[in-house]
C-alpha positions as CSV (number, residue, x, y, z in Angstrom):
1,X,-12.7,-4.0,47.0
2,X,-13.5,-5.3,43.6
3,X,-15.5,-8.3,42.3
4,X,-15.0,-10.0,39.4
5,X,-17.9,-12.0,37.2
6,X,-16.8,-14.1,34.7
7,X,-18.7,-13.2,31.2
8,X,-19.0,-14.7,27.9
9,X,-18.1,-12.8,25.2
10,X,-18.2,-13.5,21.5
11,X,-14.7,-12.2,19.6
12,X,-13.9,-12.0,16.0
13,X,-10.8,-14.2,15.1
14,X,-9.2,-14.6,12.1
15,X,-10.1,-17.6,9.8
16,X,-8.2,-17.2,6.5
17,X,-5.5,-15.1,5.0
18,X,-6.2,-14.5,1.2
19,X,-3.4,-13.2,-1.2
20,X,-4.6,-10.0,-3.0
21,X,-2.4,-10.5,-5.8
22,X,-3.5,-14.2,-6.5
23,X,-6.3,-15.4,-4.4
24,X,-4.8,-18.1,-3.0
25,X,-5.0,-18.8,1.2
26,X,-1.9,-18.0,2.9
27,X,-2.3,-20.9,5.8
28,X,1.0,-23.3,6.0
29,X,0.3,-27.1,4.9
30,X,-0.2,-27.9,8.3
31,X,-3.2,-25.1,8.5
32,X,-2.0,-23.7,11.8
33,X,0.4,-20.3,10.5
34,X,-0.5,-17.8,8.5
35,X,2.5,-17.3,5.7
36,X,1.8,-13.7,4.3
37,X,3.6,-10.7,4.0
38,X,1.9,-7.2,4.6
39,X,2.4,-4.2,2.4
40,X,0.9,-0.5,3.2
41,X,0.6,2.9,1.7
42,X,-0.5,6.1,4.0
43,X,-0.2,9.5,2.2
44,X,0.0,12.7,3.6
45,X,-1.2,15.9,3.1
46,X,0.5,18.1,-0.1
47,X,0.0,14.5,-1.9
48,X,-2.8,13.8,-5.0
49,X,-3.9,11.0,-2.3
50,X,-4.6,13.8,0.8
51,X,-5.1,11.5,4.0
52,X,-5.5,8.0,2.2
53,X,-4.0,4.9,3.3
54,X,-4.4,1.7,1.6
55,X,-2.5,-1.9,2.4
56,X,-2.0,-5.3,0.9
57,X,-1.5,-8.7,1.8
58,X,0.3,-11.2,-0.4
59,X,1.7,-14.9,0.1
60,X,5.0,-16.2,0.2
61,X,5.3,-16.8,-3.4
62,X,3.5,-13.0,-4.6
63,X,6.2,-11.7,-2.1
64,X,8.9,-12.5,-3.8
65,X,7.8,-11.7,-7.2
66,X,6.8,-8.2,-6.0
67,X,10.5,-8.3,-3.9
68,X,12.2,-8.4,-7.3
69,X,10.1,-5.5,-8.4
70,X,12.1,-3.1,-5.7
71,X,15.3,-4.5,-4.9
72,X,18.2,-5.1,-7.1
73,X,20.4,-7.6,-7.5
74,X,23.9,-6.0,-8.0
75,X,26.1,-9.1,-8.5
């Protein structure tokens, strides 16, 4: 049989979302979602950058500027 005690235990939650591109929080106007987009980097071994990972996250306005920098409009 097992017994069960109920503890209190202090956890870390998230407060704030900051863009790194241009500071700004990424919270929604009604402060309850966090509007970001993440970007990441891991790079392997044979690479300048052996076994370093790095990663970035960026609001909904930085996102599309730095969208346009990697995809092209072909119309």
């Amino acid at each position: 049989m097992i017994k069960y005690k109920l503890a209190m235990k202090q956890v870390q939650t998230i407060k704030d979302v900051f863009c790194d591109c241009c500071g700004k929080s990424c919270i929604d106007s009604c402060g309850m979602n966090y509007e970001h987009s993440y970007l990441s980097a891991s790079w392997g071994y044979g690479s300048r950058k052996d076994d370093t990972s790095w990663g970035y996250y960026f609001c909904e306005e930085c996102s599309d500027k730095i969208k346009k920098m990697f995809v092209r409009d072909d119309d």
